[in-house]
N, C-alpha and C positions, 0 to 999 in steps of 0.2 A: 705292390710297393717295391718288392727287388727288381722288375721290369723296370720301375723308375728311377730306380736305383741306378741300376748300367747304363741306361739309355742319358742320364745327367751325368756321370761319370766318361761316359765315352763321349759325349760335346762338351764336357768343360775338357777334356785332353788335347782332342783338335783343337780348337780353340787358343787355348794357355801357351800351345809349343809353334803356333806359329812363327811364331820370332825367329826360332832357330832355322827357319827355311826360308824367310826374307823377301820383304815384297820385290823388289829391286832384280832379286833370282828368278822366282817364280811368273812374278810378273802379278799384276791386279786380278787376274781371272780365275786364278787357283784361289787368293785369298776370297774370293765371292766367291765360288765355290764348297768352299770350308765353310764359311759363315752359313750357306743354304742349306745346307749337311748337317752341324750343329743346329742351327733354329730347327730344324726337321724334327730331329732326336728330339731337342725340349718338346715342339709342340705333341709329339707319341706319346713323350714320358707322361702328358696330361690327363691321359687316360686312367691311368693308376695312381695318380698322385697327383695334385696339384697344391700351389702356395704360392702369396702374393708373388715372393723372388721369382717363380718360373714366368710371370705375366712382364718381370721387368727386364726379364732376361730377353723377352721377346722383343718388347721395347727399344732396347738397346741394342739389341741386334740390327733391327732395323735400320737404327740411327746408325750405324757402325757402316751397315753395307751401303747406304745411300752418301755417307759424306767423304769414301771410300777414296774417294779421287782429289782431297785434301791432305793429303798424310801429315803434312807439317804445320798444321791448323788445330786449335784447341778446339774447336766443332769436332773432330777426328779424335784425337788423343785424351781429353776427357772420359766421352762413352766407353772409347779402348778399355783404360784402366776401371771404370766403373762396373764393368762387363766383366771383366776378368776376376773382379774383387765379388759380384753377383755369384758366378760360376760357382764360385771356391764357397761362399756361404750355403748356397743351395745344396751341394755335393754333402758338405757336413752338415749339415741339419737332418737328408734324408738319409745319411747314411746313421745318424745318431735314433732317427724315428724306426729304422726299416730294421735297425738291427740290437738297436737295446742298448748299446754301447754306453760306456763312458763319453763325456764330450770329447777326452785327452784320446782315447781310442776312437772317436768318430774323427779325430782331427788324420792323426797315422793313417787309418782305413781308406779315408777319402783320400787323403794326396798319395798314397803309393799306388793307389787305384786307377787315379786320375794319370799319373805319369807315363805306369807301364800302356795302358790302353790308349792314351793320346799320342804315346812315341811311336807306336807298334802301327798304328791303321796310319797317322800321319806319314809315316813312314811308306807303306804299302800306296795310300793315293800320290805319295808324289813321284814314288816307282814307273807310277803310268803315266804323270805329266811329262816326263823326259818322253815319251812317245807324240807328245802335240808339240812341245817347245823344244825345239833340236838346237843342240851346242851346251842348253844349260850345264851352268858348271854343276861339278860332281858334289861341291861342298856340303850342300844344305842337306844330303842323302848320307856322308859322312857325319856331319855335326848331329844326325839322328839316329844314325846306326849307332854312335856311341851313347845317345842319349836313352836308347835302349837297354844298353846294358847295365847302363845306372840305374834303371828304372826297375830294370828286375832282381838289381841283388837287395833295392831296397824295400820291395816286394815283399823277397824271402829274409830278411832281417825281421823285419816287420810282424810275418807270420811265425816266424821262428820261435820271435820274445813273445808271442802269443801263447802258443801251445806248453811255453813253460811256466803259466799260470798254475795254481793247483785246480787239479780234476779236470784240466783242458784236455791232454792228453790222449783221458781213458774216453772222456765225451764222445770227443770226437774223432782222434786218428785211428780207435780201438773200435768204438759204437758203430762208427760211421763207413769205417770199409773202406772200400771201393771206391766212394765216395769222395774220400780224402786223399786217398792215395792217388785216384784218376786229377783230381786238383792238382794235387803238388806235381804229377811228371807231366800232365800237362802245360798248366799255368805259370808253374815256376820252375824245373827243370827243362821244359820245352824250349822258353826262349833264352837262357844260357848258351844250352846246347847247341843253337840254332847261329849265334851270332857269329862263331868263328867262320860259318859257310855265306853267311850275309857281307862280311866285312871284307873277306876274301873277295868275291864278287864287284864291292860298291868298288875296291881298292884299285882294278882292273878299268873300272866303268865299265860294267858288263853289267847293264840297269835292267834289261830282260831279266836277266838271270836273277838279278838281285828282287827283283818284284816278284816272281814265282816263289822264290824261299819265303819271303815275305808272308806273301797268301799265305803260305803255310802257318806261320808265326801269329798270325793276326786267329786262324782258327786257335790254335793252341790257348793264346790269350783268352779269348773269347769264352773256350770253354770252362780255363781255367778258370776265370772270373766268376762267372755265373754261380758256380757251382761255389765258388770264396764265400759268395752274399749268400748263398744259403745255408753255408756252414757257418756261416759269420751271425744269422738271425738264430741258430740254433745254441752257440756258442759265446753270444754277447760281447765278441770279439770278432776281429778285423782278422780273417782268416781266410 
């Protein structure tokens, strides 16, 4: 159930932060792309998990990539937002089954979860589309390098007001070691650290460069997560 966890956590991100990269920028072939990527992850996450949402998410996926080439059509814009409203339902529900939580803590869990992971790889795949589509502007690489860094301090606010629970603490930062500690400098110290050399980069348009730190960021994330939801099922909080 944690595999299904991240694996719906990292397609409702792609997903949700498309906007900030713009069909009009990218072009139609990147947002089919994403959409291929996410429905992928849902259909993995099945394996561990499954609930009607994930059968509708597919659904609508579907319907989203096929009427793709309407944008300004309620055929289009309907599924969009009912897809996006799925995502977000499914996120918290398994993040409230996978980890015990409160609903109010499975609400935080999942959207801080969903942001840093969805800016972070959204980020990193469209690092490499500036390698197919030449000239595209810088912007949509900037409007996510920052949205990065929202995503991580609100991350670490998140886990912060967690751990000042009583008996959180000793549970976990003290029990768990290593553990906790390999979480927080990687997941949430990692991409702090990380952004002043990303944004340096996007700032120059030196999109190589900027994709390479990326990679990096995107491991960081990754591991830091993983290791979140299972501090997070140990701890019954968003950690």
């Amino acid at each position: 159930m944690l595999l299904a966890l991240f694996l719906i956590d990292l397609a409702a991100g792609l997903y949700l932060f498309l906007p900030l990269v713009g069909r009009r920028n990218a072009g139609v072939k990147f947002y089919r792309l994403i959409f291929v990527v996410s429905g992928a992850l849902v259909l993995c996450s099945l394996i561990g998990h499954w609930t009607v949402i994930d059968s509708i998410i597919i659904a609508l996926t579907l319907i989203v990539y096929s009427t793709l080439r309407y944008p300004k059509r309620l055929i289009f814009r309907v599924p969009v937002v009912l897809l996006g409203m799925a995502y977000i339902a499914d996120a918290i529900a398994l993040w409230h089954a996978a980890t015990g939580s409160s609903w109010a803590w499975s609400v935080a869990g999942a959207i801080s979860s969903i942001a840093l992971l969805g800016c972070v790889n959204l980020a990193m795949l469209l690092g490499h589309w500036y390698l197919v589509v030449r000239g595209m502007s810088i912007d949509p690489l900037k409007r996510l390098t920052h949205a990065t860094l929202a995503a991580s301090i609100v991350r670490v606010i998140v886990v912060a007001i967690a751990l000042l629970m009583p008996g959180v603490w000793n549970a976990i930062a003290i029990r768990q070691g290593i553990f906790f500690w390999m979480r927080a400098g990687w997941g949430l110290v990692g991409p702090l650290a990380l952004y002043p050399m990303v944004w340096g980069t996007v700032k120059i348009r030196s999109t190589m460069a900027a994709t390479g730190i990326l990679y990096v960021d995107v491991v960081a994330v990754v591991i830091g997560e993983v290791l979140g939801a299972w501090l997070s099922a140990l701890g019954h909080l968003p950690l």
